[in-house]
Steps between C-alpha positions, in 0.01 A plus 500: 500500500548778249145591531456438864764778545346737234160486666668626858689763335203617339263417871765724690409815292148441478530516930731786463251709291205346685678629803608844359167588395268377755701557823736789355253784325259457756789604763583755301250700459414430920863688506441793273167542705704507784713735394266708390356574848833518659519857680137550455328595873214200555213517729721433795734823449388820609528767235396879531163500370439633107856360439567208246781293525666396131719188463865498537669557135715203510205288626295636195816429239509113651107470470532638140783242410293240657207521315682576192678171542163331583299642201805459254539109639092478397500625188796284393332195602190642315710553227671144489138284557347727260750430253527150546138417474466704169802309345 
């Protein structure tokens, strides 16, 4: 029974991970994008012509965290397989 429980514990955070990575950075980087091109004038707005819209600041600070997070979450798991096959 000992074992039985063991191997859950352990299944749990394999989903949870599983989870994290391949529903979570994918939807995080989606946001920073998104962020990104908040306050920037698309095809659909009208803008004097010669004139460039730039991204709102705050939009660009949450698109940099984002894909800070993102890259930092991929090189860690880099990181980890890449030590654990060389060990």
């Amino acid at each position: 029974m000992n074992q039985v429980m063991a191997a859950l514990d352990a299944g749990w955070k394999v989903l949870a991970v599983g989870l994290l990575l391949g529903a979570g950075l994918p939807t995080l980087f989606a946001l920073g994008v998104r962020a990104l091109a908040w306050g920037v004038a698309g095809d659909a707005q009208l803008t004097p012509e010669g004139v460039t819209s730039r991204p709102h600041p705050i939009g660009r600070v949450i698109a940099a965290c984002c894909s800070g997070s993102c890259c930092s979450a991929s090189l860690s798991a880099s990181a980890t397989s890449w030590r654990t096959a060389s060990a």
